[in-house]
C-alpha positions in Angstrom: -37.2 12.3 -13.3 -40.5 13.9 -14.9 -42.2 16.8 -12.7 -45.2 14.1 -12.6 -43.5 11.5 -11.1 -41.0 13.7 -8.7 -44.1 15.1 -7.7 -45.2 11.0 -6.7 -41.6 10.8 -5.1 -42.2 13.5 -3.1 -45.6 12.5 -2.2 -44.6 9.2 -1.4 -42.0 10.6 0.7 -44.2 12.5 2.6 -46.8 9.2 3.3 -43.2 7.6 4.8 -43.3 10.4 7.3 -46.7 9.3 8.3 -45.3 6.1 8.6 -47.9 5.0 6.2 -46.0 2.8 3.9 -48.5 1.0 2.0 -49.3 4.6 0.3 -46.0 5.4 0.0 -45.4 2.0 -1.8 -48.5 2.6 -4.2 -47.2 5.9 -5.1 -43.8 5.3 -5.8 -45.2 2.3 -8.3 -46.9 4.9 -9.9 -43.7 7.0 -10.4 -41.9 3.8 -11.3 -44.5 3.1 -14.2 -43.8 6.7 -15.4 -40.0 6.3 -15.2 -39.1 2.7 -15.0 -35.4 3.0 -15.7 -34.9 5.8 -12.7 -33.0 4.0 -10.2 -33.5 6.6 -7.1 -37.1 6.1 -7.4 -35.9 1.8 -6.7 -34.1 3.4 -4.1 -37.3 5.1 -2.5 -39.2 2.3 -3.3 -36.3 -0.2 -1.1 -36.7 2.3 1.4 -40.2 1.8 1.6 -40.2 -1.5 1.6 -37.8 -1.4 4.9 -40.4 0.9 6.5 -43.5 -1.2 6.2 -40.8 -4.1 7.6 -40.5 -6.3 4.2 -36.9 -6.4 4.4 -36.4 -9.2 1.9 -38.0 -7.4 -0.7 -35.9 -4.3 -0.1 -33.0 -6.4 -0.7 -35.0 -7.8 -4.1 -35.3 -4.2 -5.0 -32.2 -3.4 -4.1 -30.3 -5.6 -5.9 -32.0 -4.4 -9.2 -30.4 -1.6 -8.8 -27.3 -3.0 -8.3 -27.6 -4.6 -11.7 -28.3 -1.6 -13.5 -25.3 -0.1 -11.5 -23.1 -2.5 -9.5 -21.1 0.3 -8.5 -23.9 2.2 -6.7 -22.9 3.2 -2.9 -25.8 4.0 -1.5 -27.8 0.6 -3.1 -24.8 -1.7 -1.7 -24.5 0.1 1.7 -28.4 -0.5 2.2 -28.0 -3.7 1.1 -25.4 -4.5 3.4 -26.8 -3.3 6.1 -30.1 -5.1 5.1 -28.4 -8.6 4.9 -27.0 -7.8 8.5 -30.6 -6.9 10.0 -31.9 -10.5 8.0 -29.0 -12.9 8.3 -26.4 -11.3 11.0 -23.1 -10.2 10.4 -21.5 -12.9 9.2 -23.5 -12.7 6.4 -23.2 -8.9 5.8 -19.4 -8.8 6.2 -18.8 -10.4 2.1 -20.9 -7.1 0.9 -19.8 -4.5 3.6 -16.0 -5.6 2.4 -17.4 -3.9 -1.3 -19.2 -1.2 0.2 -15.7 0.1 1.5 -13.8 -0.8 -1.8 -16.0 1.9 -3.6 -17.1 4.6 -1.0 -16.1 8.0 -1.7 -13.8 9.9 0.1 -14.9 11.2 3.6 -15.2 14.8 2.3 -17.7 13.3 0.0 -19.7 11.1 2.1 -23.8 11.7 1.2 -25.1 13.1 4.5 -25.8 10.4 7.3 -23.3 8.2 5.9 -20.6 8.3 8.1 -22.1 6.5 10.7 -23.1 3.5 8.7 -20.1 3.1 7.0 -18.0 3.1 10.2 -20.5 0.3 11.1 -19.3 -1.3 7.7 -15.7 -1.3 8.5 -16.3 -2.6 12.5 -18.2 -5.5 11.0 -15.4 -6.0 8.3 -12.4 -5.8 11.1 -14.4 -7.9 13.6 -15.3 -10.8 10.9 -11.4 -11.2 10.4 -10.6 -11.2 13.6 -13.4 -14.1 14.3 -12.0 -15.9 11.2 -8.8 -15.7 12.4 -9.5 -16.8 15.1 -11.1 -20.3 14.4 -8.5 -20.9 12.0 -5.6 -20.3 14.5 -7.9 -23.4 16.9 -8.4 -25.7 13.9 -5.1 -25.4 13.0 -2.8 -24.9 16.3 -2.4 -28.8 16.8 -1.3 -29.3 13.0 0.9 -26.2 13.6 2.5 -28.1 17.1 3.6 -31.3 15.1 5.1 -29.1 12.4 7.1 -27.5 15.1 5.8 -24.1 14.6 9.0 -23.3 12.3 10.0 -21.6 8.9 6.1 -20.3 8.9 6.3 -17.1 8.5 4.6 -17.5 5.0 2.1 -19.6 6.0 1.3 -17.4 8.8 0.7 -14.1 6.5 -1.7 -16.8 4.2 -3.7 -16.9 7.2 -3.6 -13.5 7.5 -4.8 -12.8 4.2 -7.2 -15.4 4.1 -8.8 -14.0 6.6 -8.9 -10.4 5.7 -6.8 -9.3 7.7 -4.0 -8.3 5.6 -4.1 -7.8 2.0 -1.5 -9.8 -0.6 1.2 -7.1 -1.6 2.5 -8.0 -5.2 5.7 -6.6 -7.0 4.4 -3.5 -8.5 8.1 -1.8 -10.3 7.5 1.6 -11.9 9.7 1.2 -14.9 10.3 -2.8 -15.6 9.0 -6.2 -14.6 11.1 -8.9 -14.7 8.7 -11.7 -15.1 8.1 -15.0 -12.9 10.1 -14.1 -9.9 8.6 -14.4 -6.7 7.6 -11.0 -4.7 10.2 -11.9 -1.8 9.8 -8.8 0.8 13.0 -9.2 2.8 15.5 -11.8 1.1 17.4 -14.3 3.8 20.5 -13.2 4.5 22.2 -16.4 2.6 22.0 -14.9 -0.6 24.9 -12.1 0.3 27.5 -13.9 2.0 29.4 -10.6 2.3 26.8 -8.9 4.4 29.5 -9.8 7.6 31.8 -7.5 5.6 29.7 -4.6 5.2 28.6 -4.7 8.6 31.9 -4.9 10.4 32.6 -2.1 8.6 29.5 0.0 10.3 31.7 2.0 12.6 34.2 2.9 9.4 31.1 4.4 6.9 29.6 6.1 10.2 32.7 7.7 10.9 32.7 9.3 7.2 29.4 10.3 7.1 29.5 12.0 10.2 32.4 13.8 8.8 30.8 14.1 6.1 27.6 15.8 7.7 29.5 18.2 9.9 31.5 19.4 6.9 28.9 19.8 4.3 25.7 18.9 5.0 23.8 20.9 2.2 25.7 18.3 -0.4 22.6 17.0 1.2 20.3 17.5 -1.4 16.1 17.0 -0.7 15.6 13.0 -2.1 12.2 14.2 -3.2 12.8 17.3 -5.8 9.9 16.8 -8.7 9.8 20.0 -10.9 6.7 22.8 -11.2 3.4 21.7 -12.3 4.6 17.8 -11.7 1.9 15.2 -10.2 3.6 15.3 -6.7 0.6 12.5 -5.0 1.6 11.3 -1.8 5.0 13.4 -2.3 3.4 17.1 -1.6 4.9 17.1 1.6 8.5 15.9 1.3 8.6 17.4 -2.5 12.0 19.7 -2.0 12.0 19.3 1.6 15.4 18.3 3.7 13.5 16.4 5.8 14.6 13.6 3.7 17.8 14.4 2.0 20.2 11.9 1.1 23.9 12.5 -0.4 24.7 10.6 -3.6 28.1 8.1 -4.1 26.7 6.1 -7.2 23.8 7.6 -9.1 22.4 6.0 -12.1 25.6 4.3 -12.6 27.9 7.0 -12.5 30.1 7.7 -9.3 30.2 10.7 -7.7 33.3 11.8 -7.8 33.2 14.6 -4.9 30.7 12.6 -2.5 33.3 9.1 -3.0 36.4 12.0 -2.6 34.5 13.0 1.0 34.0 9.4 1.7 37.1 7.4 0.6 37.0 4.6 2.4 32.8 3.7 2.4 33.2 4.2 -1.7 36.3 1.6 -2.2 34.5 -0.6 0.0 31.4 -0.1 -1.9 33.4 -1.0 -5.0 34.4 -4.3 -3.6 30.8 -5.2 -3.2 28.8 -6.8 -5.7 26.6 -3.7 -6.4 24.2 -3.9 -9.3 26.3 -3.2 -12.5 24.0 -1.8 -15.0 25.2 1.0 -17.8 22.8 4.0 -17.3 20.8 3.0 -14.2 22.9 1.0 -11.7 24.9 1.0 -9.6 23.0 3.4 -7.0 24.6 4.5 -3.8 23.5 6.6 -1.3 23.6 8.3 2.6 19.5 8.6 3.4 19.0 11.0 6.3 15.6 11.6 7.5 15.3 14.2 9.8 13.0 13.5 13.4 9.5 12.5 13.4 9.3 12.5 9.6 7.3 9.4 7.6 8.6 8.3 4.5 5.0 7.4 2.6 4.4 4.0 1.0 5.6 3.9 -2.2 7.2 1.2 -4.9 10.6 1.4 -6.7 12.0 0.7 -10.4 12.4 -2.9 -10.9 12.7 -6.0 -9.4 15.3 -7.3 -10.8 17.3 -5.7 -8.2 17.1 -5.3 -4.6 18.3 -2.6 -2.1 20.3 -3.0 0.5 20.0 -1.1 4.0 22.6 -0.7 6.5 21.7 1.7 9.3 24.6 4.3 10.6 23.1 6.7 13.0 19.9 5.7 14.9 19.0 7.7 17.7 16.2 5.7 18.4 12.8 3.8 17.5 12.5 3.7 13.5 10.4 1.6 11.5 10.2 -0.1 8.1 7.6 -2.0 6.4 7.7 -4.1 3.3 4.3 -5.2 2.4 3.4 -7.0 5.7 6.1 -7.3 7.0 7.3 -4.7 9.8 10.9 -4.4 11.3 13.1 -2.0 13.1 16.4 -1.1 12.2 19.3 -2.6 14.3 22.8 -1.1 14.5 25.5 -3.6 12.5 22.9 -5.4 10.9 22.5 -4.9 6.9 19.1 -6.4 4.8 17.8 -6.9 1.2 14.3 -5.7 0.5 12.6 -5.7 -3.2 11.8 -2.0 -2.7 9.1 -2.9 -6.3 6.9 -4.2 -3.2 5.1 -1.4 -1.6 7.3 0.1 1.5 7.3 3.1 3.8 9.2 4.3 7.0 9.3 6.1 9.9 11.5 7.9 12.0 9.9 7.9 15.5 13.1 9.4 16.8 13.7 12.8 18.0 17.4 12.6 15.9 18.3 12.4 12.4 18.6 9.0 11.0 20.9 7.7 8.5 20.8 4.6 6.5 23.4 3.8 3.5 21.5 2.2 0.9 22.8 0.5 -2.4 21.6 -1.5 -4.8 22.7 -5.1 -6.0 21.0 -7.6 -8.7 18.2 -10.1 -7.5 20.0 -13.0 -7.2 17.5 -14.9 -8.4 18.8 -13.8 -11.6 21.2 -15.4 -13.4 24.6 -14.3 -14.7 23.3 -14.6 -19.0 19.9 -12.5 -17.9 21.6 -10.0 -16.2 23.8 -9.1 -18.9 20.3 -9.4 -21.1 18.9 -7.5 -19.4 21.3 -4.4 -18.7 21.6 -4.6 -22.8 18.1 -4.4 -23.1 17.4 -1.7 -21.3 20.7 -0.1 -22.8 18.8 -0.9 -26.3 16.1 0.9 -25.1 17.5 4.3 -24.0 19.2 4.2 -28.0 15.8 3.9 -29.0 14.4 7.2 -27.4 17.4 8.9 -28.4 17.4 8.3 -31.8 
């Protein structure tokens, strides 16, 4: 901005102290006929245009700066804000819902802001509630003749629909298998040898506790990235044996002295249909995370496997959540998660917990494209290498 016209600005500014707002407004046209492309001095002028009570236009003005930069915060916070003095917050909600998709980090905020945009996210969290809401009366007579069964999806549509929740999509790190669907916890029909792994519960506990009191620094921390890496939501557990976990498979090669320590857990293992992949698969592994520790959310390799959990020792309350969906852990029960969907976990215990986790291939998959697709990625490593 020219001296001549901040000089105008600050004028202007001055007149809005005064509460005289038609001087303010004819100054800051002034300014704007010097700079016409300067969006703060749209921004004064909005400002001054709320003062002197024309709320409308501030929103007129606003908006042009919102075309010149859609991603301006302070324009679409005003704005929102605006549309919730005009219209109420039904209205405002739609724009408030943006204002919080691009607002800065609180160490950040402009000053003054964090009041307003706590406003923003109490209008945004009471519209879905009131959504909800109406849709749960339109709909509760429809859901009675259905019988209120099998659900669940259409229950987390709502949900989403509303704003409530957000959709959770498979998101692997190294390779999408395409057009299968992003199934959080897969029904327990799909591994009709779950009943055999869990009957053995009190067998693999057995070993592993034998296995801890013995040598628990075979332990090693899950999370080791090397110096200088990108650690992100990983600074904390990075090296740390607060989650440690003791390797039988890894990458597709046994272990020979962790399946040696553990005999009986790896020959069962070996009966199992684990994933059987050259190079990557199958994975096998005791997961210890030590008391009051949070796993953060996070998404795995690919989707065209899942994981399987079977908890061993838990001392008490310990929480998992796929996507939307929350559960606890429950001693002799075993499930199937597509860990490419974003997951996280808590131990809210004041014990270690231990879960045996393994991998096995979606079974969505069929026999030809798993064999494609272990020689695929088999094709690929050669192609690095070479």
């Amino acid at each position: 901005m020219a001296s001549a016209g901040a000089d105008l600005v600050n004028q202007a500014m001055a007149a809005l102290q005064r509460r005289d707002s038609a001087q303010a407004l004819t100054l800051l046209g002034q300014a704007r006929d010097q700079a016409p492309d300067d969006l703060e001095i749209l921004m004064s002028i909005a400002l001054a245009q709320r003062v002197s009570g024309d709320l409308r236009a501030a929103v007129a003005t606003l908006d042009r700066v919102l075309m010149a930069d859609p991603y301006h915060f302070m324009a679409l916070l005003s704005k929102a804000a605006l549309i919730e003095q005009v219209s109420g917050p039904k209205a405002a909600a739609p724009v408030y819902k943006n204002v919080l998709k691009i607002a800065p980090p609180a160490d950040r905020l402009p000053p003054g802001v964090a009041g307003p945009l706590a406003r923003a996210r109490t209008v945004v969290d009471q519209h879905a509630d009131s959504l909800a809401q109406h849709l749960d009366a339109r709909l509760a007579d429809l859901r009675g003749r259905h019988g209120n069964r099998g659900l669940g999806r259409f229950d987390e549509a709502l949900q989403i629909l509303s704003g409530r929740k957000r959709p959770y999509v498979s998101e692997p790190i190294d390779f999408h298998y395409p057009q299968l669907p992003a199934v959080p916890f897969f029904d327990r029909s799909h591994f009709p040898w779950f009943p055999e792994l869990e009957a053995a519960t009190d067998m693999i506990r057995g070993e592993l506790e034998e296995a801890l009191a013995a040598a628990d620094a075979d332990f090693a921390p899950y999370i080791d990235y090397p110096a200088g890496a990108p650690l992100n939501q990983w600074a904390e557990l990075n090296k740390s044996r607060r989650w440690r976990s003791l390797w039988l498979w890894r990458d597709g090669t046994k272990q020979e002295g962790a399946c040696q320590q553990c005999p009986k857990t790896a020959e069962l293992l070996s009966r199992l249909p684990m994933c059987d992949q050259q190079g990557y698969a199958p994975t096998a592994l005791f997961s210890a995370l030590e008391a009051r520790t949070h796993i953060p959310a996070h998404t795995g390799s690919t989707n065209a496997r899942l994981l399987v959990h079977l908890p061993l020792i838990l001392p008490g309350p310990a929480r998992f959540r796929v996507g939307n969906e929350l559960r606890q852990w429950r001693m002799g029960e075993a499930w199937a998660f597509d860990d490419t969907i974003e997951h996280e976990a808590w131990n809210d215990a004041d014990q270690l917990r231990v879960i045996l986790i393994f991998d096995v291939w979606n079974p969505l998959l069929s026999e030809a494209e798993r064999d494609l697709v272990t020689a695929m990625m088999l094709a690929k490593q050669d192609f690095y290498a070479s």
